[in-house]
C-alpha positions in Angstrom: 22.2 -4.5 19.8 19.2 -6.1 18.4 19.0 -9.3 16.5 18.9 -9.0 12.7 15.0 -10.7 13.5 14.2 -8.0 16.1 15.3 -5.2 13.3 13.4 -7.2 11.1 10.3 -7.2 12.9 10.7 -3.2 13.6 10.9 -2.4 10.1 8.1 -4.2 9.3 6.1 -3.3 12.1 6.6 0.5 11.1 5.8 -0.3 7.5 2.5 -1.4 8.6 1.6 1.5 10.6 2.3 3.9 7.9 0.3 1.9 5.5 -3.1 3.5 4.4 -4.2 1.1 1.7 -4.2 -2.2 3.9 -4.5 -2.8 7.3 -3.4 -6.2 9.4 -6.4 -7.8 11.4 -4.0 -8.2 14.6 -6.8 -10.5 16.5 -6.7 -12.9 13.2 -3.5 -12.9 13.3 -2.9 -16.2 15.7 -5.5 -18.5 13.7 -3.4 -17.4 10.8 -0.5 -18.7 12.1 -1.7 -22.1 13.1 -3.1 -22.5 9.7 0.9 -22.2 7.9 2.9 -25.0 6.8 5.9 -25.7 8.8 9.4 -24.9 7.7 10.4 -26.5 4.5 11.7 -30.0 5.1 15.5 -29.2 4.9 15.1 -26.2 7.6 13.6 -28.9 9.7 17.1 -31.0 10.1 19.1 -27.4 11.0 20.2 -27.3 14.5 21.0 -23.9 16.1 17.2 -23.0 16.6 15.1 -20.5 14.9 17.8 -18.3 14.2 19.8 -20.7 12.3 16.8 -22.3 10.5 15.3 -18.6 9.3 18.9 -18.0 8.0 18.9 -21.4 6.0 15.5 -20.7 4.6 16.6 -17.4 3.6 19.7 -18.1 2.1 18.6 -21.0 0.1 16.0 -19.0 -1.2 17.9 -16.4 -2.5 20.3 -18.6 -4.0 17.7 -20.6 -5.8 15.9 -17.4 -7.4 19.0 -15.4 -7.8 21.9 -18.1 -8.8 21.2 -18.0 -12.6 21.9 -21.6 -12.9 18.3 -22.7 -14.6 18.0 -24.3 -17.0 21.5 -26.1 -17.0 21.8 -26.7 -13.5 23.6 -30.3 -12.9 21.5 -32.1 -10.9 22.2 -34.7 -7.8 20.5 -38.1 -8.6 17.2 -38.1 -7.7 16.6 -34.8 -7.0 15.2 -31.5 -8.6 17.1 -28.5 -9.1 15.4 -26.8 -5.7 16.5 -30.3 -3.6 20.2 -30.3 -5.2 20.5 -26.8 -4.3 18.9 -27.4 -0.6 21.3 -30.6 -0.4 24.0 -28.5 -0.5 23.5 -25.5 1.4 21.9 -27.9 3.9 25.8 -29.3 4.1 27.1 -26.4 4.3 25.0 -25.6 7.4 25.6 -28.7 9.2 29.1 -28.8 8.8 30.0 -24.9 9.1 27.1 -23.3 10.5 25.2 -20.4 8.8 27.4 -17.9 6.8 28.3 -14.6 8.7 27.3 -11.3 7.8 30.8 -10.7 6.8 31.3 -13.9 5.0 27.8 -13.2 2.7 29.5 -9.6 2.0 32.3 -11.3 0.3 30.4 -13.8 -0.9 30.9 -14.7 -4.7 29.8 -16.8 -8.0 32.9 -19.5 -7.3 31.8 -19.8 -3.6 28.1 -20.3 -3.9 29.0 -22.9 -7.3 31.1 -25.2 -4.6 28.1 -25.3 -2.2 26.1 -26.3 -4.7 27.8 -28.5 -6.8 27.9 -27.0 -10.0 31.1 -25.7 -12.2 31.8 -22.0 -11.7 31.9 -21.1 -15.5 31.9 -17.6 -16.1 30.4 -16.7 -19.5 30.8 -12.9 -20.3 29.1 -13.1 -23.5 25.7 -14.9 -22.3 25.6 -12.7 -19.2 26.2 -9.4 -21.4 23.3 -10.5 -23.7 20.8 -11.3 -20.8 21.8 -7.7 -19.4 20.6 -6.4 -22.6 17.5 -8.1 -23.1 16.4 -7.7 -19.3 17.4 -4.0 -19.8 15.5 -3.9 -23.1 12.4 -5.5 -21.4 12.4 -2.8 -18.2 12.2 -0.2 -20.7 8.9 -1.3 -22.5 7.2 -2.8 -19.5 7.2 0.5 -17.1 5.2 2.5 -18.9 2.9 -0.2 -20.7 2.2 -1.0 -16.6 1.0 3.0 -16.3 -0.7 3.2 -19.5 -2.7 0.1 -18.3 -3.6 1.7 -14.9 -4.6 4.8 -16.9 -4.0 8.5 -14.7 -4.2 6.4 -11.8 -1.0 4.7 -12.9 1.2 8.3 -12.5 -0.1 8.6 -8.7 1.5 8.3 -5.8 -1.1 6.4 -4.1 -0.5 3.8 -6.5 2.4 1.1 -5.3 2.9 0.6 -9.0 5.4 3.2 -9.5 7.7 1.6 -6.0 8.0 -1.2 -8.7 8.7 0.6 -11.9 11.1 2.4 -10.6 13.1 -0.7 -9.2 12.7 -1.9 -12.3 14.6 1.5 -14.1 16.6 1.3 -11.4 17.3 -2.6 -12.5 17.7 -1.6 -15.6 20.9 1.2 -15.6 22.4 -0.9 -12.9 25.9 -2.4 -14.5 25.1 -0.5 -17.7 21.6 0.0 -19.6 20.9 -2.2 -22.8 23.0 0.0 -25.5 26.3 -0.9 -23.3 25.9 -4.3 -23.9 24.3 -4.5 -26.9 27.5 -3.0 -28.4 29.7 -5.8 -26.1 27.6 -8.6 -27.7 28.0 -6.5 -31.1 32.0 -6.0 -30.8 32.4 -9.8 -30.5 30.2 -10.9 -33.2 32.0 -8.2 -35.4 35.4 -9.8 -34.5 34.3 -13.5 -34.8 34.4 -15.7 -37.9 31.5 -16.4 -39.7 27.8 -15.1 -39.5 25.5 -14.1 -36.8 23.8 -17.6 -36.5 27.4 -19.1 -36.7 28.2 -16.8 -34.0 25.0 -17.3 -31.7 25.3 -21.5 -32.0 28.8 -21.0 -30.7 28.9 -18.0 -27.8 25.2 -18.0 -26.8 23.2 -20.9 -27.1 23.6 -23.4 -24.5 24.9 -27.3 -25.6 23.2 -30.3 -25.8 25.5 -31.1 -22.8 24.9 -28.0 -20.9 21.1 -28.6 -21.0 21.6 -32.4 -20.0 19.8 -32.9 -16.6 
């Protein structure tokens, strides 16, 4: 069986004979690669070989877009939030090796909070509300993007409707907006107190929580 790289490379390598709106300049494409920076300094220390060091930079990517830690990650002394996170899955690889396909299948929020350091805190309330306002966002942003590109916009040529359509995809994933805005809206109804009573307690991060 081929190596998740090979079916990587396959995929792509079909993508780009389909395409019609951009072509790849094969001849320029070994000056190109002499001209890129080399692997981020942490992928540098991973042993295992390319393999291993492609899985590290791809893992640590995704877990510092996609952990939803900013802006009260806890950060390790001297570092930034990117090098605490690298510090830790750089650990990880070192002492473990890279995760298996079936480990990231099982993967979850307490797992990836130990690599990293940081308390696994699960906050229903702040995660129901950023639901609704992504949601919310999705829904006027799609067709403002078409209006914008004018008929053009509704084509198929266009790639603007592979990403508008990820993004109403995104946006009934898990529920749409009115499912959560009515979660957020039972618990304020059965709290004490006012909205902005209710929003400085449940939804607005600390002092402490936004402490580097």
């Amino acid at each position: 069986m081929p190596s998740v790289s090979d079916q990587v490379r396959a995929a792509c390598a079909r993508v780009a004979a389909r395409a019609r709106a951009v072509k790849i300049e094969e001849d320029a494409i070994e000056g190109y690669a002499k001209g890129l920076e080399p692997a981020p300094a942490a992928a540098r220390s991973i042993g295992g070989g390319r393999e291993s060091r492609a899985a590290f930079v791809i893992c640590l990517d995704a877990i510092n877009f996609g952990s939803g830690w900013w802006p009260t990650i806890r950060k390790r002394p001297g570092l930034s939030g990117y090098l605490t996170m690298a510090a830790g899955v750089t650990e990880r690889f070192e002492s473990r090796g890279a995760w298996s396909t079936e480990e990231l299948t099982a993967m979850d929020a307490e797992t990836i909070a130990e690599v990293v350091g940081q308390d696994h805190v699960t906050d229903p309330l702040r995660a129901a509300l950023a639901k609704a306002r992504t949601s919310d966002a999705a829904a006027l942003v799609a067709p403002m993007a078409h209006a914008v590109h004018g008929a053009i916009g509704i084509t198929a040529e266009l790639d603007l409707q592979l990403y508008t359509r990820r993004l109403h995809e995104g946006r009934a994933d898990y529920g749409a907006e009115g499912h959560w805005n009515r979660v957020v809206g039972r618990a304020l109804l059965a709290a004490d107190g006012g909205a902005l009573d209710f929003m400085r307690a449940a939804l607005i991060p600390s002092n402490d929580e936004l402490r580097p």
